[in-house]
C-alpha positions as CSV (number, residue, x, y, z in Angstrom):
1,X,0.0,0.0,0.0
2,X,2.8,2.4,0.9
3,X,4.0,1.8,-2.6
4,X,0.6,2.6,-4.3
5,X,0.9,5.7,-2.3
6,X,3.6,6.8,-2.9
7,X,3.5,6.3,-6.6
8,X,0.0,7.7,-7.2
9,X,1.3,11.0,-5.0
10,X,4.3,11.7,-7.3
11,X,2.5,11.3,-10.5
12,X,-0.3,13.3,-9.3
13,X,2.2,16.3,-8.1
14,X,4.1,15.7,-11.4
15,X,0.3,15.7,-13.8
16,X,0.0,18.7,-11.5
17,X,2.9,20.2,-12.0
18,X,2.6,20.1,-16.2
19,X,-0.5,21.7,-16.0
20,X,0.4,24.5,-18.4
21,X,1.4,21.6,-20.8
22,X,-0.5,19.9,-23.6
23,X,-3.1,17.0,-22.4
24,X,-0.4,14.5,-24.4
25,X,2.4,15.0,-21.6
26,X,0.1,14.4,-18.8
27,X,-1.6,11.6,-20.3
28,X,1.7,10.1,-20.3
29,X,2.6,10.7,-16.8
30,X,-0.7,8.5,-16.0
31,X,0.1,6.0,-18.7
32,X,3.9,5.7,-17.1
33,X,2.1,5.2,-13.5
34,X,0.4,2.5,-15.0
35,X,3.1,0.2,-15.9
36,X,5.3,1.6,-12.1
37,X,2.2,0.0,-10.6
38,X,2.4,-3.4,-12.4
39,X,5.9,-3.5,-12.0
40,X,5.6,-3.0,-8.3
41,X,3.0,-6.2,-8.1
42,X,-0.1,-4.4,-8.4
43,X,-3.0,-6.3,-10.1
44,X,-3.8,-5.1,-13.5
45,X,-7.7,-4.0,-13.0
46,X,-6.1,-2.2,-9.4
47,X,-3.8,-0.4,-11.8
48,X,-6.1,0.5,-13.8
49,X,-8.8,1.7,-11.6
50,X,-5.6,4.1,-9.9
51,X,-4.6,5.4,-13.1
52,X,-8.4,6.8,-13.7
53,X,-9.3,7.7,-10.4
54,X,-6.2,9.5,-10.9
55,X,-7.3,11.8,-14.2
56,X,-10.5,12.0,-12.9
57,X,-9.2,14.2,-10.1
58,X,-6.4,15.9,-11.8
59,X,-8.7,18.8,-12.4
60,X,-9.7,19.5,-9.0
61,X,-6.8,19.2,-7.2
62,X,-5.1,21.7,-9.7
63,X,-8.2,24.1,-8.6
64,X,-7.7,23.7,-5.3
65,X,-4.2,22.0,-4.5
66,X,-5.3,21.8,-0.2
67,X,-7.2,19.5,-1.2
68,X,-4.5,16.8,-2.6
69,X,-4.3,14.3,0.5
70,X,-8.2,14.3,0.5
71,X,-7.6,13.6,-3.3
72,X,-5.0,10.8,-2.3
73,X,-7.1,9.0,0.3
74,X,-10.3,9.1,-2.5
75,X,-7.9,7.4,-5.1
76,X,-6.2,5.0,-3.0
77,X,-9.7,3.6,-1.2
């Protein structure tokens, strides 16, 4: 779990983070978090359901970047 964590946290600061960017480079970020998270042992469907909880709340943490570890805990339950 600590691994999910962590991994989901730095590609959601890095999506973040490219947010004056072109949709390509931070569909990539997810994409790359994808295959970290089956490398690390994480089932393919559990990978997949992090990697689109994880666009899905791209847009409002960049709104409203407090709210990130609420963002975190919603994507990881």
């Amino acid at each position: 779990m600590t691994t999910e964590r962590r991994l989901v946290a730095a590609a959601l600061d890095d999506a973040v983070a490219m947010a004056g960017w072109r949709l390509l480079g931070r569909r990539r970020r997810t994409t790359q978090l994808y295959f970290q998270l089956r490398a690390h042992g994480v089932s393919w469907r559990r990978a997949r359901t992090l990697v689109r909880r994880t666009r899905k709340a791209l847009p409002g943490v960049r709104r409203e970047p407090k709210a990130r570890a609420t963002a975190l805990d919603l994507i990881l339950a």
